[in-house]
N, C-alpha and C positions, 0 to 999 in steps of 0.2 A: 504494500500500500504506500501511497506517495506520501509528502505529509506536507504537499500543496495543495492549492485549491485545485480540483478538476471540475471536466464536466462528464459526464456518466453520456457514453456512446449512446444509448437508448433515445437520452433526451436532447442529443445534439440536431442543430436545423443549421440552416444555409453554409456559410464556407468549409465548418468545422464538419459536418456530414461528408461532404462530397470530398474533402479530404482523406476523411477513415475509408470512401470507398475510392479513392484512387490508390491510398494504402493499401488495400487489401487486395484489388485487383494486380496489383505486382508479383504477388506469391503465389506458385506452381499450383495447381488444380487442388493437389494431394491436402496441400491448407489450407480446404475450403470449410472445415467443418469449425465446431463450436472448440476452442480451446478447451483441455483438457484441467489445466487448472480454472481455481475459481477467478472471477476480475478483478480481485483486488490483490494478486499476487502475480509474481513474474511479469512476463513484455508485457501483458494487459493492461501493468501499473506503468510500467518504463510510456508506452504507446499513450495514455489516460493523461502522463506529467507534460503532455507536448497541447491538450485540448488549447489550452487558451490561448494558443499563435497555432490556428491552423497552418496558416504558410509553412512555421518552421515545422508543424510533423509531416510535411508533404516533402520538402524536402531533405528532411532527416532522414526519410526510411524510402526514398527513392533508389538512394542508392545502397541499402540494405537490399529492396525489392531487385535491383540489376543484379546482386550478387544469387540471387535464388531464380534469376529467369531458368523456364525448363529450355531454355537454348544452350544452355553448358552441358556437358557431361558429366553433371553432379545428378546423385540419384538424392531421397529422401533420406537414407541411411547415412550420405557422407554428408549432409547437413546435421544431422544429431550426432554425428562424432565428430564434425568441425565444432557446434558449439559445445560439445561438453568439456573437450580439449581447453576451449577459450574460457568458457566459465570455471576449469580446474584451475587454472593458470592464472584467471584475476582472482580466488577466492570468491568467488560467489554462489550465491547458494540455488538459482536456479539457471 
C-alpha cells in the first residue's frame, strides 16, 4: 500500500482512465487477467502511486510495457525469473 494519496482505478474518469488502459494495453495477452494479488499490495500499489499525474504513469510504464511486447522472444516464464532475479537483488518483497 502506498502511503500517498491515490485514486482507486474503479473510480478513475477522463485522462487518468484512458491512461490505466493505455497501461494495460502494452502487456502481452497472457496479462490480461485480474492480478493475483490483492490492490493494495505489489505493482497495483507501485501503478495506484503514479494516479495523480496521469501523464507520468503513461509514460513511466511505457517503457516497462516495450520491454514485455510479445514481439521479443521472451516467453511468460523469462519475465517471472527476470523479475524475481530483480526483486532478489533490490530486497524486495514482491
Amino acid at each position: 500500500m502506498t502511503w500517498i494519496k491515490t485514486i482507486v482505478p474503479d473510480d478513475s474518469d477522463g485522462p487518468l482512465k484512458a491512461a490505466l488502459a493505455a497501461q494495460r494495453a502494452l502487456y502481452p495477452k497472457e496479462y490480461a487477467g485480474p492480478p493475483a494479488q490483492p490492490a493494495s499490495a505489489g505493482a497495483n500499489s507501485i501503478i495506484a502511486s503514479h494516479s495523480l499525474i496521469p501523464a507520468a504513469l503513461e509514460h513511466a510504464f511505457s517503457a516497462y510495457g516495450a520491454l514485455m511486447s510479445p514481439d521479443l522472444p521472451l516467453e511468460r516464464r523469462h519475465h517471472e525469473m527476470i523479475a524475481t532475479v530483480v526483486s532478489v537483488t533490490n530486497r524486495c518483497r514482491y
